[in-house]
Phi, psi and omega in degrees: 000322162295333152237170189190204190263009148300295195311318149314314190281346156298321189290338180277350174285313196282322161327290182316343196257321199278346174298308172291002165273335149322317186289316201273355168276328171283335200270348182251337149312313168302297191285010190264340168265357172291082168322139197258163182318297164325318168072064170222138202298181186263298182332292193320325208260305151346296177273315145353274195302333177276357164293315191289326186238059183031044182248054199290352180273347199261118187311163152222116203250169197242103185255179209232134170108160186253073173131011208277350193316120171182158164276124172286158163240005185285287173288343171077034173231161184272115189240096159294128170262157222282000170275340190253015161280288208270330204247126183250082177254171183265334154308302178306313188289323148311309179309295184339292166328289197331291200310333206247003152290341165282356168274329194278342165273335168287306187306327164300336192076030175325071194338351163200035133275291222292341167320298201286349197257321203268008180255339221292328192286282199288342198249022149300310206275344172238005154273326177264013165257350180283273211304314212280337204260344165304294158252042151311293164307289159343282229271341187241015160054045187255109139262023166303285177300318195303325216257355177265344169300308187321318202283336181306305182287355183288298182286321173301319176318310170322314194290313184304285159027276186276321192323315200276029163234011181257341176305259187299324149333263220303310154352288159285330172306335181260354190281327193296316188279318180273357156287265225298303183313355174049021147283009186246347146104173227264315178286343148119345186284359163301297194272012165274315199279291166324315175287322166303309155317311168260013170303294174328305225263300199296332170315287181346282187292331177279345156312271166327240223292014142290315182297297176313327157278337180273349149312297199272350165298306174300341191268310179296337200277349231215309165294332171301263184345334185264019167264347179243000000 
């Protein structure tokens, strides 16, 4: 039950995730000492953009942690960590952008963020419940129980899933905005360094949901098997 014809290619998936998280430090480490045209804080270009795109309510706030950057859609606030808060770097300002493209998709409803918002609780909670009932199942010979682990691990895959178009939208949505806005600066090398910081970033989720999938194959693969 433990290897099978997955198991290598998770592992070469899970290599592959940690090489792009190498990828995504160094490279927002590089353009993160790199002044954006403007010499404006990630805080600034935030509030910038969310003004311009009638969200004058929605805060920007200063979080704790390295990379900690996201929109809440609960509390409705844009939460920077304090180097892409305080630093007008072309890193900070890409992201920055990112989060409040996510905001500009709550505003609109954006049909899978509000998905991805309304799966993110239950389907956490039947992503770590899915291994212990797969094996539960397995060890007391419930293939009952196997296929409910499956289905749990099924809809979290789902979750990885929809994650990559609210990802990338917001992605695009800031390039665009820091382009028209002539913050990525007149040579064009600001908007190379931005794109590459959220290229890096956006590599991240598809890596997870290669891993989520190749998890719920193996798992149906296990679950099959336990039928005959």
């Amino acid at each position: 039950m433990i290897f099978d014809q997955y198991t290598i290619p998770i592992l070469i998936v899970f290599v592959a995730s940690l090489l792009i998280q190498g990828y995504l430090s160094r490279t927002y480490g590089r353009w993160g000492n790199v002044r954006n045209s403007r010499n404006m804080t990630g805080a600034d270009v935030a509030r910038m953009m969310l003004d311009e795109n009638g969200l004058r309510d929605v805060p920007v706030q200063m979080v704790p942690g390295q990379l900690s950057d996201h929109y809440d859609p609960i509390k409705k606030t844009v939460n920077l960590s304090e180097a892409n808060f305080t630093t007008p770097s072309v890193s900070a300002m890409a992201v920055a952008a990112h989060e409040v493209g996510h905001a500009i998709q709550d505003k609109i409803n954006m049909p899978a963020l509000v998905l991805r918002g309304r799966m993110a609780v239950p389907l956490s909670i039947g992503m770590n419940l899915a291994p212990l009932l797969m094996l539960a199942g397995a060890f007391l010979h419930l293939t009952g129980l196997m296929w409910v682990g499956v289905i749990f691990f099924g809809f979290a895959m789902l979750f990885h899933l929809v994650t990559l178009p609210v990802e990338f939208d917001a992605s695009r949505r800031a390039l665009i905005y820091l382009n028209e806005r002539g913050l990525s600066g007149a040579t064009g090398e600001g908007q190379a360094g931005a794109r590459n910081v959220l290229t890096a970033a956006a590599l991240t989720y598809v890596a997870g949901f290669a891993m989520a999938l190749l998890q719920f194959m193996q798992m149906l693969g296990w679950a099959n098997r336990s039928n005959d």
